[in-house]
Structures are given as structure tokens and as C-alpha cells.
ROTOR-438451 format. One record per residue: residue in three letters; residue number from 1; y, x, z of N, C-alpha, C, CB in turn. Coordinates in Angstrom, 1 decimal. Each point is the difference from the previous one (the first is absolute). Glycine has a CB too. Layout:
REM residues N
['ALA'; NUM; [Y; X; Z]; [Y; X; Z]; [Y; X; Z]; [Y; X; Z]]
...
This chain:
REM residues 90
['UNK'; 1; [40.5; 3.1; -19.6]; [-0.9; -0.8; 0.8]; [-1.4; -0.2; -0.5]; [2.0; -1.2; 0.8]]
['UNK'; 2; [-2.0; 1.0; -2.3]; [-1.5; -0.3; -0.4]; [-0.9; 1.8; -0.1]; [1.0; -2.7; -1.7]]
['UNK'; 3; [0.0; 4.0; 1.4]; [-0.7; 1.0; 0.0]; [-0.6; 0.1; 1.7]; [1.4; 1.2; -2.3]]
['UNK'; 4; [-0.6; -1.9; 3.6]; [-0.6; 0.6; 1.2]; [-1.3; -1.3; 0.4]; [2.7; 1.4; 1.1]]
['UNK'; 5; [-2.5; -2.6; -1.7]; [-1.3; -0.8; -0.3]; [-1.4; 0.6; -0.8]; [2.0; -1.7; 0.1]]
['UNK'; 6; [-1.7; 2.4; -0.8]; [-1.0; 0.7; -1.0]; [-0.5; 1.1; 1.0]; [1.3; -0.4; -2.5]]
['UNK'; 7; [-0.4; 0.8; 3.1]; [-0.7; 1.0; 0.7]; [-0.3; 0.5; 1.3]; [0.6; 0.3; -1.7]]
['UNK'; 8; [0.0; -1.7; 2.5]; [-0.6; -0.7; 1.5]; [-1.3; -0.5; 0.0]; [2.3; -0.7; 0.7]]
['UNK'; 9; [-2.9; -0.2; -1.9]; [-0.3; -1.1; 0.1]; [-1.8; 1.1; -0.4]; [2.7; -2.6; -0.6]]
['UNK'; 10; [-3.0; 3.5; -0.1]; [-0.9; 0.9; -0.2]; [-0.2; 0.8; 1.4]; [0.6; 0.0; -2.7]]
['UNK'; 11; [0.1; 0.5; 2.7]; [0.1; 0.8; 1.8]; [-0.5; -1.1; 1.1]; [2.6; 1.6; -0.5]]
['UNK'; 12; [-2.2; -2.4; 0.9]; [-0.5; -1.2; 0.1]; [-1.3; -0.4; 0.5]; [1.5; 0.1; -1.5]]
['UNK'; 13; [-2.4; -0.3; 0.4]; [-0.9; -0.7; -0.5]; [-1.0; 1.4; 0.2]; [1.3; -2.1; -1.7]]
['UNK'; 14; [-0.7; 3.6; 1.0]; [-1.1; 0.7; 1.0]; [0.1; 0.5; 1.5]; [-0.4; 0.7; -2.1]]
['UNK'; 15; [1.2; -0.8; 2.8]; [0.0; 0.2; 1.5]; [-1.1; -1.2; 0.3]; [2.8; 0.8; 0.5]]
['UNK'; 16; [-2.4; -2.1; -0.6]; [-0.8; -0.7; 0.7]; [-1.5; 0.2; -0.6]; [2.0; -1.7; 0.7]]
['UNK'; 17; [-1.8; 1.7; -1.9]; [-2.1; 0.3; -0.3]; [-0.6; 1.2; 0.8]; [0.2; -0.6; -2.6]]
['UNK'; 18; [0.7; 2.1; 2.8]; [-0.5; 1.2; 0.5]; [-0.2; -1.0; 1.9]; [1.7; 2.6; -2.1]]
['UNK'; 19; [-0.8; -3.3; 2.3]; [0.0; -0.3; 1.5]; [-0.9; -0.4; 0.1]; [1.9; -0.3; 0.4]]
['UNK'; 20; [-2.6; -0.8; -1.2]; [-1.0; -0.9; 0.2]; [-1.3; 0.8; -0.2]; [1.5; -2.0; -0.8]]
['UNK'; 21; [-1.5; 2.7; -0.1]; [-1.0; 1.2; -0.2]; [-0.8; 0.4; 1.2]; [1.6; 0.9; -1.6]]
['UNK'; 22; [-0.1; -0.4; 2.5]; [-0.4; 1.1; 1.3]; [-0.2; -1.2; 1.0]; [1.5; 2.5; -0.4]]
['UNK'; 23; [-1.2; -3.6; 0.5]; [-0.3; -1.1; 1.3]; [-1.5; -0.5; -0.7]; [2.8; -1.2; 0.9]]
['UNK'; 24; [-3.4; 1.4; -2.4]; [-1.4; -0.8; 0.1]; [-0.9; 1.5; 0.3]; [0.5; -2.6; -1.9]]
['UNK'; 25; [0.1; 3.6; 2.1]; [-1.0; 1.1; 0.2]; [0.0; 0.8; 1.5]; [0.3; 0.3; -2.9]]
['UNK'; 26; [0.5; -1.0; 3.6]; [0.1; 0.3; 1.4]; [-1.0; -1.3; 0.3]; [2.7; 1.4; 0.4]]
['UNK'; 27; [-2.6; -3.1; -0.7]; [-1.0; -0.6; 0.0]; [-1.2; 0.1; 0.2]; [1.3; -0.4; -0.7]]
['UNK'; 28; [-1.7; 1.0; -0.8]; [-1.5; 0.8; 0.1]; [-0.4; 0.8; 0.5]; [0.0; -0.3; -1.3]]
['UNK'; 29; [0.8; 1.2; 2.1]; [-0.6; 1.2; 0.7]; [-0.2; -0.4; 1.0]; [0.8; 1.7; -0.9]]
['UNK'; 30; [-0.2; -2.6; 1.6]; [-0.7; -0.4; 1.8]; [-1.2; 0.5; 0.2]; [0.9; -2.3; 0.1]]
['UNK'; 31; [-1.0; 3.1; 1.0]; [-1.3; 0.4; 0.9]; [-0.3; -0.9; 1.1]; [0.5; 2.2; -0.5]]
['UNK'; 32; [0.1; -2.8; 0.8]; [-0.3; -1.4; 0.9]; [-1.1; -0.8; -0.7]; [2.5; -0.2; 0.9]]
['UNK'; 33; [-3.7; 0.0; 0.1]; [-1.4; -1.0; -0.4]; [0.7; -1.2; 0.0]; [-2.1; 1.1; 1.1]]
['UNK'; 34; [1.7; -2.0; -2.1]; [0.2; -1.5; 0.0]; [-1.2; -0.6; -0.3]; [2.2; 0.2; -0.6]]
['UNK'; 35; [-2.2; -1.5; 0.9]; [-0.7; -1.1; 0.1]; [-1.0; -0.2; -1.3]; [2.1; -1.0; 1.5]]
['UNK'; 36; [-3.4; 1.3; -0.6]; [-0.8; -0.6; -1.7]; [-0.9; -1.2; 0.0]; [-0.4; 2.5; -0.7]]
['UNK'; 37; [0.6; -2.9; -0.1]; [-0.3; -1.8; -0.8]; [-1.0; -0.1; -0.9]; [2.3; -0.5; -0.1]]
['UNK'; 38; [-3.0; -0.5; 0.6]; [-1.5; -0.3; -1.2]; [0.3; -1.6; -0.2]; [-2.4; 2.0; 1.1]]
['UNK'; 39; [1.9; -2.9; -2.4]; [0.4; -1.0; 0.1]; [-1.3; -0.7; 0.6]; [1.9; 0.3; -1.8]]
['UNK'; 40; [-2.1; -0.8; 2.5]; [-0.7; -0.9; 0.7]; [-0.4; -1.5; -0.7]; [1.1; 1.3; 1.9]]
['UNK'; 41; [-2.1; -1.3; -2.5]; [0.0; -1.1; -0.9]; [-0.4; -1.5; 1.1]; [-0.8; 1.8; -2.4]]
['UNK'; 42; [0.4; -1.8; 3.4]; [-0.2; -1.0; 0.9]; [1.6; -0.8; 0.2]; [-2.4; 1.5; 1.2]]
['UNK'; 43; [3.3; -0.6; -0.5]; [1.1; -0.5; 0.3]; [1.0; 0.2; -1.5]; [-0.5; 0.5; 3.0]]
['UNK'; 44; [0.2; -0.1; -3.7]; [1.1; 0.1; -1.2]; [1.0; 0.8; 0.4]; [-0.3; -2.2; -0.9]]
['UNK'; 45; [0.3; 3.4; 1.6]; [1.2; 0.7; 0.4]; [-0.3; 1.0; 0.5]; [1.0; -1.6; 0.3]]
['UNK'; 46; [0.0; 3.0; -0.5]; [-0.3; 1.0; 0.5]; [-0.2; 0.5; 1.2]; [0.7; -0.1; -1.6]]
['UNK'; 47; [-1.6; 0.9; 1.8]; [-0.4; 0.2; 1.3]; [-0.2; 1.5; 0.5]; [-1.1; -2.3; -0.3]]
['UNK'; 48; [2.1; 2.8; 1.4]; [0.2; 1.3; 0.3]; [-1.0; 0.4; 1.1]; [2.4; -0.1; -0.6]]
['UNK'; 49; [-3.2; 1.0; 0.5]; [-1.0; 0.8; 0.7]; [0.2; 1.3; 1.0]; [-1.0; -1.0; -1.9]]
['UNK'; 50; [2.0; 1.5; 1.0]; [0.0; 1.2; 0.3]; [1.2; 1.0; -1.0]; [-2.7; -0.6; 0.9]]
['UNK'; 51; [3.5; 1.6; -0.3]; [0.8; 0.7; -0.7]; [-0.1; 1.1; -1.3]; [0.6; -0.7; 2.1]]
['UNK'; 52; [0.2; 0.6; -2.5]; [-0.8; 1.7; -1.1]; [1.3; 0.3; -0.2]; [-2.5; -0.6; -1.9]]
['UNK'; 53; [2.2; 1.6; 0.9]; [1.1; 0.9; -0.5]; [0.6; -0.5; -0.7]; [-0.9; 1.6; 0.0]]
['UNK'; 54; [2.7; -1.5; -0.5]; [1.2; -0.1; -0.9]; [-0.8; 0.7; -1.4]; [2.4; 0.2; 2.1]]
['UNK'; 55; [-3.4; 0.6; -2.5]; [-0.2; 1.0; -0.9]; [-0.8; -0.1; -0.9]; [0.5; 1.1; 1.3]]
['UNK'; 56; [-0.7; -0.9; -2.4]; [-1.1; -0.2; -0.9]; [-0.5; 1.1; 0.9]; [0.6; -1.0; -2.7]]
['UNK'; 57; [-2.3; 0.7; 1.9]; [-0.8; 0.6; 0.5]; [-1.7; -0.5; 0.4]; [2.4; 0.9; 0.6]]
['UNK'; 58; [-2.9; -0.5; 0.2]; [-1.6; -0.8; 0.5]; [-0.2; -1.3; 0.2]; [-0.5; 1.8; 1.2]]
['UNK'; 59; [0.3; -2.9; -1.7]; [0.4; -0.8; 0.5]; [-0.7; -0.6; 1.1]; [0.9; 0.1; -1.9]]
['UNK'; 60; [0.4; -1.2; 2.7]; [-0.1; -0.2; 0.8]; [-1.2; -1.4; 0.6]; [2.3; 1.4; -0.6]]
['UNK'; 61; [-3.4; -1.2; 1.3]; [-0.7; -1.4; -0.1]; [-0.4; -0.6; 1.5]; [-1.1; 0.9; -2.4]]
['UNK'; 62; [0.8; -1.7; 2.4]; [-0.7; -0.3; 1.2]; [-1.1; -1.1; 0.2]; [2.0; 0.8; 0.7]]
['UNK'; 63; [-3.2; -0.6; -0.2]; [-1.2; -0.8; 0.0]; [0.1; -1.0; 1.1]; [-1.4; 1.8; -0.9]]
['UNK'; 64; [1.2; -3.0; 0.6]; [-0.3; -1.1; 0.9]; [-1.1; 0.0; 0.9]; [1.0; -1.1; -1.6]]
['UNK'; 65; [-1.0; -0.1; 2.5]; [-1.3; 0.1; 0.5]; [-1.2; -0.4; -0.6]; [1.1; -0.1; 1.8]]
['UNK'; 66; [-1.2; -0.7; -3.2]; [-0.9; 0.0; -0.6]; [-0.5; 1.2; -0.8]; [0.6; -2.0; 0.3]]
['UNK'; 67; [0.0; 2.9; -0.6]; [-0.5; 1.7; -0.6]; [1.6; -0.3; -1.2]; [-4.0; 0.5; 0.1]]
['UNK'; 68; [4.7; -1.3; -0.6]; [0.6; 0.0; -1.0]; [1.2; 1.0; 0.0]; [-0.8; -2.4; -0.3]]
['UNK'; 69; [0.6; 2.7; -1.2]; [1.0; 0.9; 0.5]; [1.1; -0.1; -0.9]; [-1.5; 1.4; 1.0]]
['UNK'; 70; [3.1; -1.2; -0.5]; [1.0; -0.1; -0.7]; [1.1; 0.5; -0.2]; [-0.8; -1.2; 0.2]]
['UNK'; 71; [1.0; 1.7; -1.5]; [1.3; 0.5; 0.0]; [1.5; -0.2; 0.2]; [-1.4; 0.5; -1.0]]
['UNK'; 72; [2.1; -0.4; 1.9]; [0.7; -0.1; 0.1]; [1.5; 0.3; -0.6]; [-2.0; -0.1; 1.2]]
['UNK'; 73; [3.1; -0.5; -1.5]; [1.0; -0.1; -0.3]; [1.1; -0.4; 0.2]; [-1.2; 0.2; -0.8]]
['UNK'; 74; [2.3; -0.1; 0.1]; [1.3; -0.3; 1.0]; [0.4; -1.5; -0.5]; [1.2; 2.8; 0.4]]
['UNK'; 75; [-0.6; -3.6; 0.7]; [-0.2; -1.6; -0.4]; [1.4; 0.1; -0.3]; [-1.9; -1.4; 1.5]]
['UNK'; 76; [2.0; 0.6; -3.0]; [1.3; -0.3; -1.2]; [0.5; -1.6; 1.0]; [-1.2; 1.3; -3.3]]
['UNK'; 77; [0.3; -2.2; 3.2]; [0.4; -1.2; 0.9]; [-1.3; -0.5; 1.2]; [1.5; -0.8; -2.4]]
['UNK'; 78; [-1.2; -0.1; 2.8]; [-0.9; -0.9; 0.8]; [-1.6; -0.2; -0.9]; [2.4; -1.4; 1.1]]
['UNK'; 79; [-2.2; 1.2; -2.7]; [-1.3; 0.2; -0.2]; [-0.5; 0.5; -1.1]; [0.0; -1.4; 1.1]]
['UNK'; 80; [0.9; 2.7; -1.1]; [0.0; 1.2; -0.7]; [-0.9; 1.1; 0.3]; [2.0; -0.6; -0.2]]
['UNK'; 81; [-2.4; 2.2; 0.1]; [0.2; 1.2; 0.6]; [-0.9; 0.6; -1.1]; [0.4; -0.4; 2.7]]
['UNK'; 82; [0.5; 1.3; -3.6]; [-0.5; 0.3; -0.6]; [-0.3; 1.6; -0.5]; [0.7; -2.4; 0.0]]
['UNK'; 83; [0.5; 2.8; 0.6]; [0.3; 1.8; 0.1]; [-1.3; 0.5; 0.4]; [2.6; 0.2; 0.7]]
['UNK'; 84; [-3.3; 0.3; -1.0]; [-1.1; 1.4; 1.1]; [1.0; 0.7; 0.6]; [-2.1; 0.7; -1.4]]
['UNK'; 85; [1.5; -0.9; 3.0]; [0.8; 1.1; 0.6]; [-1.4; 1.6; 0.5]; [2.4; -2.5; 1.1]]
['UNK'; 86; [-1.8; 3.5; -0.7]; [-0.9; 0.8; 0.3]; [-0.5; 0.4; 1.5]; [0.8; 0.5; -2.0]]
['UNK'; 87; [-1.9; -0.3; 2.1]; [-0.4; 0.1; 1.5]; [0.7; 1.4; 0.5]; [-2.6; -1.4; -0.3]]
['UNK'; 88; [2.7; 0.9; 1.8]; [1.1; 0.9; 1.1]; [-1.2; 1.4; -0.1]; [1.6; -2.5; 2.3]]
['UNK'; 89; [-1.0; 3.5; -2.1]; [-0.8; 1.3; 0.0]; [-0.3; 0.3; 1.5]; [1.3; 1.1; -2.3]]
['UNK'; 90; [-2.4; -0.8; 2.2]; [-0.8; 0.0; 1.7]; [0.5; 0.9; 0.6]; [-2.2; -0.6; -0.3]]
């Protein structure tokens, strides 16, 4: 019993790390545009303008109507966003 514990319990422990491996890297690859976020210091919270890319890359910005301009990122919480995301390819 303890040699099939020794050697379930290793088998184990790498299945689920390889599993987890391939679910955080199907994550990352999404080609679907998501939501990009600038923190808005007036209201204390993030504020979505406009979409960009899942991808590293150019980053993503967008100019207000006063000329400002901001990079955009992906929002962690309500008054978070801190990832750069990249701008959608024309």
C-alpha cells in the first residue's frame, strides 16, 4: 500500500500541474477583443472606452475629449487595471 502511495501520489501532482499548464495557456491565447480600462482619477474607478486585443503588443490607448491620452489595460478590480492590453489591428 505505501509503494502504490509513493507512486500515485508523484503521478499525481504532475498530471494536474501539466493540466493547469495547458488551461493557463489556452487562457492567454484568446483572440477575442476585451474591454480596455484607464483609471479615472475624478471618479476613483475604472473606466472602459473602448476594446483592444487579448495580446501583448502596441499598446492599446485612447484620447479623451480633452486631448489626454491613455493607456489602456485590463481591470484586476473595481479600482484596479493594470495589465497593458494591445491595440485591435486595423
Amino acid at each position: 500500500m505505501k509503494k502504490l502511495r509513493k507512486v500515485l501520489l508523484p503521478v499525481a501532482i504532475i498530471l494536474i500541474g501539466a493540466g493547469a499548464a495547458f488551461a493557463t495557456n489556452a487562457v492567454k491565447s484568446t483572440d477575442e477583443p476585451v474591454d480596455g480600462y484607464y483609471f479615472d482619477n475624478t471618479s476613483k474607478k475604472c473606466i472602459t472606452p473602448k476594446q483592444c486585443d487579448n495580446v501583448e503588443g502596441n499598446t492599446c490607448t485612447w484620447v479623451d475629449a480633452s486631448g489626454s491620452i491613455h493607456n489602456l489595460c485590463r481591470r484586476t478590480s473595481e479600482t484596479m487595471c493594470t495589465v497593458r492590453l494591445a491595440k485591435l489591428p486595423d
